[in-house]
C-alpha distance (Angstrom), angle and dihedral (degrees) to the residues before:
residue distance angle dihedral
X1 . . .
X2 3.93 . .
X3 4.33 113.1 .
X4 3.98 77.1 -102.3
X5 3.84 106.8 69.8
X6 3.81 104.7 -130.9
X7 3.93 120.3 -103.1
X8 3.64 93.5 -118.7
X9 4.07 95.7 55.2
X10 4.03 93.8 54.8
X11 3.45 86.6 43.6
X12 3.38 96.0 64.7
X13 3.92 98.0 31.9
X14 3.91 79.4 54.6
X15 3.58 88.8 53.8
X16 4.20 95.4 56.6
X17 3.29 92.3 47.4
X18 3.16 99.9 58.4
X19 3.72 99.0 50.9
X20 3.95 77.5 59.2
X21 3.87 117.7 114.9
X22 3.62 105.3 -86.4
X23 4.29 89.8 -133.8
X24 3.73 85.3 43.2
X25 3.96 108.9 118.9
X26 4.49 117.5 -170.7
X27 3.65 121.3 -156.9
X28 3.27 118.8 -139.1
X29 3.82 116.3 -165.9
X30 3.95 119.8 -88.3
X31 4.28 86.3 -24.0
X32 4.32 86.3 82.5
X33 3.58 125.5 -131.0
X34 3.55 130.8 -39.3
X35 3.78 138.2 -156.7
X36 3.89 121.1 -140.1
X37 3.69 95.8 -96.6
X38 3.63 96.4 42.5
X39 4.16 88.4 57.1
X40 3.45 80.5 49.2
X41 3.58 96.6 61.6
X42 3.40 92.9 45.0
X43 3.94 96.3 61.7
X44 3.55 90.2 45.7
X45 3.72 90.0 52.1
X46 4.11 88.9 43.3
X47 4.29 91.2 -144.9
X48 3.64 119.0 145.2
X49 4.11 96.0 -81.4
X50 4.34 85.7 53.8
X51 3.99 88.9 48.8
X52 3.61 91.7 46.3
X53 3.99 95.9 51.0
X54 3.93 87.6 36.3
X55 4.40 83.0 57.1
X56 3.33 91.3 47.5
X57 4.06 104.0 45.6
X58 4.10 89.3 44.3
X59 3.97 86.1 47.5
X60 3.65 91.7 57.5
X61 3.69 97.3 43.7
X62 3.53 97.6 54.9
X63 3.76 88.0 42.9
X64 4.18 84.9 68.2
X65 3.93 85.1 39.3
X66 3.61 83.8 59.1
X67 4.32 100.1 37.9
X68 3.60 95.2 -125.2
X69 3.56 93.2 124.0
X70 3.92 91.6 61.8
X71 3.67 120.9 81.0
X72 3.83 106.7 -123.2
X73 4.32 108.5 -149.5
């Protein structure tokens, strides 16, 4: 990915936050805690807190992708 993330990639992150729980709150490491619309602001803004959550939301979609999410019997 370019140093700008690409339109379509916050778009979507955008998108699963917002289908969040509106009290919901996510840590984040040593960077606090963060309501929904504060991570929002953060991927729009692209600084280290939106890279992280971007990371993190593209990690677990290709984690479905892949089916290793689902227990196999």
């Amino acid at each position: 990915m370019n140093d700008k993330m690409s339109k379509e990639i916050k778009e979507l992150v955008i998108a699963r936050l917002d289908v969040m729980s509106s009290n919901m709150k996510v840590s984040i490491g040593s960077y606090g805690t963060f309501s929904k619309e504060a991570l929002k602001e953060h991927v729009e803004k692209e600084d280290d807190i939106g890279k992280k959550v971007i990371e993190v939301q593209m990690a677990f979609l290709r984690s479905i992708k892949e089916g290793k999410l689902y227990a196999q019997s």
